[in-house]
ROSEZA-793982 format. One line per field, with one value per residue (C-alpha): x, y, z; residue in one letter. Coordinates in nm, 2 decimals, always signed. Layout:
<atoms>
x <- X / ...
y <- Y / ...
z <- Z / ...
markol <- A / ...
</atoms>
This chain:
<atoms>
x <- +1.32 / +1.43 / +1.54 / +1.23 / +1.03 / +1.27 / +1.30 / +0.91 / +0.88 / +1.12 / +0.94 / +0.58 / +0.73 / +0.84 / +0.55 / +0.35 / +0.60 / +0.56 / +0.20 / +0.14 / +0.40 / +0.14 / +0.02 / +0.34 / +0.22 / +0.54 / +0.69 / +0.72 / +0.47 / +0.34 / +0.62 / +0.69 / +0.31 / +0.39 / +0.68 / +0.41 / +0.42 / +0.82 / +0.93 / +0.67 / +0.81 / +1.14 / +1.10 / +0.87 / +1.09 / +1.43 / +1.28 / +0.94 / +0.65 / +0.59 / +0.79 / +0.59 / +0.26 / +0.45 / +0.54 / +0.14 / +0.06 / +0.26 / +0.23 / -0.18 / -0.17 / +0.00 / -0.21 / -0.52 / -0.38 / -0.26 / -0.50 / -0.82 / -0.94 / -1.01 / -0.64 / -0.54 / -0.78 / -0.64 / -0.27 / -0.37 / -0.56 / -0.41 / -0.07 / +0.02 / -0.19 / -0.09 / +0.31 / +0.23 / +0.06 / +0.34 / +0.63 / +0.45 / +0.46 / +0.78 / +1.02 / +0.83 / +1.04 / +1.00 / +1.27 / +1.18 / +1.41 / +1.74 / +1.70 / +1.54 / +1.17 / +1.07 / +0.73 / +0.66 / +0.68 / +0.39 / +0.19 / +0.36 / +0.16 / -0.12 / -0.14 / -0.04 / -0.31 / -0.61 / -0.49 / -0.45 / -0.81 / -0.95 / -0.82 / -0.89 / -1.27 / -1.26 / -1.13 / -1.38 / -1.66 / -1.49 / -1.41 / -1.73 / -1.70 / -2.07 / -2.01 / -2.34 / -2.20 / -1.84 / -1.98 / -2.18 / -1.85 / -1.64 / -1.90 / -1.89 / -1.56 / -1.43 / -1.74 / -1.60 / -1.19 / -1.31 / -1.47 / -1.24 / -0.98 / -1.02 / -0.78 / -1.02 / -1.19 / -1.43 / -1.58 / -1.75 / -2.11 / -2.20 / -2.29 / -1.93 / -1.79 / -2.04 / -1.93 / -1.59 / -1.61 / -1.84 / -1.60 / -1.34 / -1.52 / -1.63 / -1.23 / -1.14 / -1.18 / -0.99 / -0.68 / -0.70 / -0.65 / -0.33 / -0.17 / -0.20 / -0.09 / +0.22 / +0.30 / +0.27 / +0.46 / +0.79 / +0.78 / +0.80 / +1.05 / +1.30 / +1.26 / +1.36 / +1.65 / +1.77 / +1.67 / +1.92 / +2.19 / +2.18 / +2.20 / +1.87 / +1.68 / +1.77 / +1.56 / +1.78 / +1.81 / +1.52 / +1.53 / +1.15 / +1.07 / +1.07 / +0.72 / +0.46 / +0.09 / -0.12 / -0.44 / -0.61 / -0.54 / -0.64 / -1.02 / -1.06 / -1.00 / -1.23 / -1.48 / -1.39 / -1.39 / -1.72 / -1.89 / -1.75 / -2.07 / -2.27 / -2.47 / -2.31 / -2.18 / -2.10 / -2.00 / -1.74 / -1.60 / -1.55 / -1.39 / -1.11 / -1.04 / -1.04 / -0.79 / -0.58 / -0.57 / -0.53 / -0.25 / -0.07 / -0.13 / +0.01 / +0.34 / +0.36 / +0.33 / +0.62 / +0.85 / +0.73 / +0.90 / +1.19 / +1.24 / +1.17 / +1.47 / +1.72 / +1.96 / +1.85 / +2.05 / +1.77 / +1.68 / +1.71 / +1.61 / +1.28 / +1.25 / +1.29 / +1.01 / +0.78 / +0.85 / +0.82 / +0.48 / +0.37 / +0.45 / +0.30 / +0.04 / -0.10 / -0.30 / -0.08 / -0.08 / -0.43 / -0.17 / +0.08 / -0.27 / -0.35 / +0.02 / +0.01 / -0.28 / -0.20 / +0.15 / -0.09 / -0.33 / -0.01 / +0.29 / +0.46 / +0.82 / +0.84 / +0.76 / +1.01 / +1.27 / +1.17 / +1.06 / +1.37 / +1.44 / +1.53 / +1.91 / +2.04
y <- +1.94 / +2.21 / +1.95 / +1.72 / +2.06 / +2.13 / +1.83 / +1.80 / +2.12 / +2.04 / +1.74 / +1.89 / +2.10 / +1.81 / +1.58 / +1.91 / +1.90 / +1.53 / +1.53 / +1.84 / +1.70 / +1.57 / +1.93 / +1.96 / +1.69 / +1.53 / +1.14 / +1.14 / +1.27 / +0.93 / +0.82 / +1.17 / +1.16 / +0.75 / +0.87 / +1.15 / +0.97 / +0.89 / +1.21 / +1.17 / +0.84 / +0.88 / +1.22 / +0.99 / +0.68 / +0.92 / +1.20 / +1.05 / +1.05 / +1.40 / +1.51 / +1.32 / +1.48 / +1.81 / +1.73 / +1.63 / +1.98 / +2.15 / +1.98 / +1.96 / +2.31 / +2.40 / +2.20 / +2.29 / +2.69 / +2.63 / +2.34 / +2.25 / +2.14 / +1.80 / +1.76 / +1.85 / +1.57 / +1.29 / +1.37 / +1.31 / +1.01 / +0.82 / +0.92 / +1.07 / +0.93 / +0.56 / +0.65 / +0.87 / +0.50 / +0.26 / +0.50 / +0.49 / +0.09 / +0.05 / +0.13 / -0.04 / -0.39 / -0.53 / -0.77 / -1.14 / -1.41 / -1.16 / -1.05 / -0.76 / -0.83 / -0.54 / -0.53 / -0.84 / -0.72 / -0.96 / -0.73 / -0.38 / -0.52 / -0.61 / -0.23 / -0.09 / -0.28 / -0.21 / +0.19 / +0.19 / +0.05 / +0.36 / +0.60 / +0.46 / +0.41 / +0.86 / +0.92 / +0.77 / +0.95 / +1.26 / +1.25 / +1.09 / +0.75 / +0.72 / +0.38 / +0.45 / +0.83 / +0.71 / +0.43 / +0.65 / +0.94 / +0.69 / +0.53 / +0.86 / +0.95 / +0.60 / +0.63 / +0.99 / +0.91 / +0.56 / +0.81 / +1.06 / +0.76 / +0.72 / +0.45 / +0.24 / -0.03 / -0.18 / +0.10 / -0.13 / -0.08 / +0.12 / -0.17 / -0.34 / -0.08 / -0.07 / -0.41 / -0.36 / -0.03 / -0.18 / -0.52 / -0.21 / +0.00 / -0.33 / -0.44 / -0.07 / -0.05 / -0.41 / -0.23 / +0.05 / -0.13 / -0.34 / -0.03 / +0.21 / -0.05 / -0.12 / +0.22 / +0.27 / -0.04 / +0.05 / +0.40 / +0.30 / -0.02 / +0.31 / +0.55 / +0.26 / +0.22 / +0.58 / +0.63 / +0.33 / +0.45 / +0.77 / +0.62 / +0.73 / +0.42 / +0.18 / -0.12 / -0.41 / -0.46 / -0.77 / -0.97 / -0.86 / -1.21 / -1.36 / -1.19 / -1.38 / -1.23 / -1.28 / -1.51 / -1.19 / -1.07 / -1.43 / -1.37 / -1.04 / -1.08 / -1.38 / -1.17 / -0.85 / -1.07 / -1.19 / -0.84 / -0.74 / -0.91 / -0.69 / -0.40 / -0.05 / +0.10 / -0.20 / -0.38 / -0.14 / -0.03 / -0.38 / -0.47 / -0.16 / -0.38 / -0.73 / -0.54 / -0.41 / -0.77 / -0.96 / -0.73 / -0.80 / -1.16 / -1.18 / -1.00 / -1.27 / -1.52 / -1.36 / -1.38 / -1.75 / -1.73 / -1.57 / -1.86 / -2.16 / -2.09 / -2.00 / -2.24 / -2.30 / -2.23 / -2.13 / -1.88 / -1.55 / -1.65 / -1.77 / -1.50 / -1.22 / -1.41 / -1.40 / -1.05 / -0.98 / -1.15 / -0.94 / -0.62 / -0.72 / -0.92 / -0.79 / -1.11 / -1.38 / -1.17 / -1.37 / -1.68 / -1.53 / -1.43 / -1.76 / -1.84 / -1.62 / -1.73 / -2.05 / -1.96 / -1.75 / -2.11 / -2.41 / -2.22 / -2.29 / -2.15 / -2.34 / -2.66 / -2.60 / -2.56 / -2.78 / -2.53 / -2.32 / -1.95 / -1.99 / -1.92 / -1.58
z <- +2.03 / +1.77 / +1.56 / +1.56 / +1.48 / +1.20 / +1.02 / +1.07 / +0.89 / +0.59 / +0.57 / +0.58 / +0.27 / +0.11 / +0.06 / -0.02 / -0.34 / -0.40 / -0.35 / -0.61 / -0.83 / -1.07 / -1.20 / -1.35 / -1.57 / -1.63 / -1.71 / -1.33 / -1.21 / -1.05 / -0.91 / -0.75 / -0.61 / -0.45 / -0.24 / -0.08 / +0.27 / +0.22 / +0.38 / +0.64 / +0.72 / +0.76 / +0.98 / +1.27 / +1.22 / +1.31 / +1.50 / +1.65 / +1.56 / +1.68 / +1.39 / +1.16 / +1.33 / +1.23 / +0.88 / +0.83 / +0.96 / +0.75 / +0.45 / +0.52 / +0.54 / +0.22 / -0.02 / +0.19 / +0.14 / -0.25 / -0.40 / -0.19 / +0.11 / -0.04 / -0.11 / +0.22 / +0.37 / +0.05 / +0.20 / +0.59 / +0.54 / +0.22 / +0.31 / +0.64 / +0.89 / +0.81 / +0.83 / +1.17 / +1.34 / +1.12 / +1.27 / +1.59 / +1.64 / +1.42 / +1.69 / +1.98 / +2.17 / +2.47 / +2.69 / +2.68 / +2.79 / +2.79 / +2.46 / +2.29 / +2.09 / +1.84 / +1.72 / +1.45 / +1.09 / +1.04 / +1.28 / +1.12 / +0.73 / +0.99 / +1.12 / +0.79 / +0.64 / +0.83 / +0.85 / +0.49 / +0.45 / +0.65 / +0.51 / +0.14 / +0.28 / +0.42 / +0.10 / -0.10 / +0.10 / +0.07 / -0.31 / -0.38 / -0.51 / -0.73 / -0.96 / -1.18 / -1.22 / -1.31 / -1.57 / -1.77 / -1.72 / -1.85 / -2.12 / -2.30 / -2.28 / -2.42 / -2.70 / -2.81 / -2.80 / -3.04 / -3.26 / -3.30 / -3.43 / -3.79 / -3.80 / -3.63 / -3.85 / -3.58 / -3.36 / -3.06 / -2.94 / -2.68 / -2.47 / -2.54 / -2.38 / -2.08 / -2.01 / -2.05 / -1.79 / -1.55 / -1.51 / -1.43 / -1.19 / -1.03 / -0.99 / -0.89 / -0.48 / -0.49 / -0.69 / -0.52 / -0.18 / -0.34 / -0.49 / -0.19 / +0.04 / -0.20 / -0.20 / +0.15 / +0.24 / +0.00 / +0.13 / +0.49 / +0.38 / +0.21 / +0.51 / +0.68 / +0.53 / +0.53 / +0.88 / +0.99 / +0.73 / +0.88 / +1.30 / +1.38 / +1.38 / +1.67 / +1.55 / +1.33 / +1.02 / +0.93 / +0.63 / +0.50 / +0.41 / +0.74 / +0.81 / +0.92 / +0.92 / +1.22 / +1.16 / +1.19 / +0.86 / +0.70 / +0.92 / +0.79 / +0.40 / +0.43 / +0.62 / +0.39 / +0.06 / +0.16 / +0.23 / -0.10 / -0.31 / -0.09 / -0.28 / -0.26 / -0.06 / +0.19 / -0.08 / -0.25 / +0.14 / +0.20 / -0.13 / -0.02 / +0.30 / +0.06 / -0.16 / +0.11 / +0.32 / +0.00 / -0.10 / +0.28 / +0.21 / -0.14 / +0.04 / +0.28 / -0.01 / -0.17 / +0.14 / +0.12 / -0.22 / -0.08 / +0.22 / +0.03 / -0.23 / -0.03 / -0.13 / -0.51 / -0.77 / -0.98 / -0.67 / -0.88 / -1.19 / -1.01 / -0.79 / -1.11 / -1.30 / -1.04 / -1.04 / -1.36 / -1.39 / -1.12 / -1.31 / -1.65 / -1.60 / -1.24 / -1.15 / -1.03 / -0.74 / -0.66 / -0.63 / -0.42 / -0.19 / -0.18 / -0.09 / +0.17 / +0.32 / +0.36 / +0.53 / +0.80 / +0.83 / +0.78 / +0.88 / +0.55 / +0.62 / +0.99 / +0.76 / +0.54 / +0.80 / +1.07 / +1.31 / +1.26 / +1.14 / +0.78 / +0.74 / +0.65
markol <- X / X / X / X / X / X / X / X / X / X / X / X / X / X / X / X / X / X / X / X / X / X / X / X / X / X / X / X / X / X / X / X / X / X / X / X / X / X / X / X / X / X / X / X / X / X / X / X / X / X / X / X / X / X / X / X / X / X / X / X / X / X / X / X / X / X / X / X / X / X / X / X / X / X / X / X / X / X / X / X / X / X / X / X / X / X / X / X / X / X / X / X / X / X / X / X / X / X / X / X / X / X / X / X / X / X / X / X / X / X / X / X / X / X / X / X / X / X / X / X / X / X / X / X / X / X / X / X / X / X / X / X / X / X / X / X / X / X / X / X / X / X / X / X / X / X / X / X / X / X / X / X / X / X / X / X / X / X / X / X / X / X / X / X / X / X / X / X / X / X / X / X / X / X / X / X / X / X / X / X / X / X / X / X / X / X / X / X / X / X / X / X / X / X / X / X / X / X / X / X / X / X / X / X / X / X / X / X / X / X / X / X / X / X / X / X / X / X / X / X / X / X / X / X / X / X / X / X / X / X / X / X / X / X / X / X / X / X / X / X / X / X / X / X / X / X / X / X / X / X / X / X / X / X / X / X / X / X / X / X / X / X / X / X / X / X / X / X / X / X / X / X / X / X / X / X / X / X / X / X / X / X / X / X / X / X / X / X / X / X / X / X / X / X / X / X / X / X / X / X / X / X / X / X / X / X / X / X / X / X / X / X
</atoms>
């Protein structure tokens, strides 16, 4: 038990660090701040979750002593209260047939989903999410940066770049869904790794790509997607849960990638493309969604391989 509380504490301190790394202003600064729930992680997935429940205390109660009480509430719901539940279910199996079951990764995206959602939602009511305030915030500040450029030969109207902001701000509680579950996903996906390197984590090694997504998560960014075109704030809560299903969807879609070339030649040169296009361009993650969805509805993979596990 003096272990769990130690490495709780040192872990506590730790995503403090990483989640005040961006005063420091530097070139990593972001990344620093995504790998905030990555000490969290790894302390409930090798010492319980009860360490995990520690390290939130402690590091809650550094930034809520040093910064604000508004970053202490960002770090427990974006951050730590989604790794406490994923750690929480991660290590969960059951005996069926003589062999062991753990808890289905599709189910672990479903879970990290929906907690992600939540606390993306209590964050927005606690920052203060106000889309006329930030369009008109933005508005000026774009109008005044264009100015000061005298390089500029075209300086564009004020209502070009109301548009252009708007179309943003519309787009933002979808991205921010996708980029927080990313975030929290890879963090959880590394602790996993070090926790199992290290002998702490009992569950086996799973090839990510053989996830399948319950229909649940299909139901609910239909249902999410639909809310969405509701006014605010419905709308803009239920975009959050669109962005964060979508994103678990388009993750299923890539481990449909990941299945279906096993065996081609061409496998890593397709798989870094699709990659690639992902990081520049952003959007064809709407066709891995729609990939992904249709895996949860058809069953894609068991197609593909006759009702078999794909081969490792």
């Amino acid at each position: 038990m003096v272990q769990i509380i130690l490495i709780g504490i040192g872990a506590g301190v730790a995503a403090a660090l990483l989640f005040a790394s961006p005063i420091g202003g530097t070139s990593l600064a972001l990344p620093l701040f995504a790998m905030t729930g990555l000490p969290i992680a790894i302390a409930g997935l090798g010492w319980t979750p009860i360490s995990a429940i520690i390290a939130t205390i402690v590091g809650g109660g550094i930034l809520f002593t040093l910064l604000a009480p508004l970053a202490a509430g960002v770090f427990l719901f974006l951050f730590a209260a989604p790794m406490i539940w994923l750690a929480r279910l991660a290590p969960l199996s059951r005996e069926a047939g003589g062999t062991q079951e753990w808890f289905p990764l599709g189910r672990l995206l479903a879970h990290a989903s929906l907690t992600v959602a939540i606390g993306l939602t209590v964050v927005g009511f606690l920052v203060g999410f106000d889309p006329e305030t930030m369009a008109r915030a933005m508005v000026q500040t774009l109008s005044e940066w264009l100015a000061a450029r005298p390089d500029l030969e075209a300086m564009p109207s004020v209502e070009e770049l109301e548009a252009f902001v708007r179309i943003n701000i519309a787009a933002l509680p979808y991205s921010l869904g996708t980029i927080a579950l990313i975030i929290i996903v890879v963090d959880f996906w590394v602790a996993s790794i070090v926790t199992r390197a290290s002998g702490r984590l009992a569950r086996p090694r799973e090839h990510l790509w053989t996830a399948s997504p319950p229909i649940d998560v299909a139901v609910a960014f239909g249902i999410a997607l639909l809310a969405s075109f509701l006014p605010f704030p419905v709308g803009d809560i239920a975009a959050v849960f669109a962005g964060t299903f979508g994103c678990a969807l388009a993750l299923v879609g890539l481990a449909v990638l990941h299945a279906v070339t096993i065996g081609n030649k061409s496998r890593t040169p397709i798989l870094t493309i699709a990659y690639l296009l992902l990081v520049i361009l952003g959007f064809p993650i709407i066709l891995f969604a729609i990939l992904g969805l249709a895996e949860a509805l058809f069953h894609l993979r068991a197609r593909r391989f006759g009702g078999a596990p794909p081969p490792t």
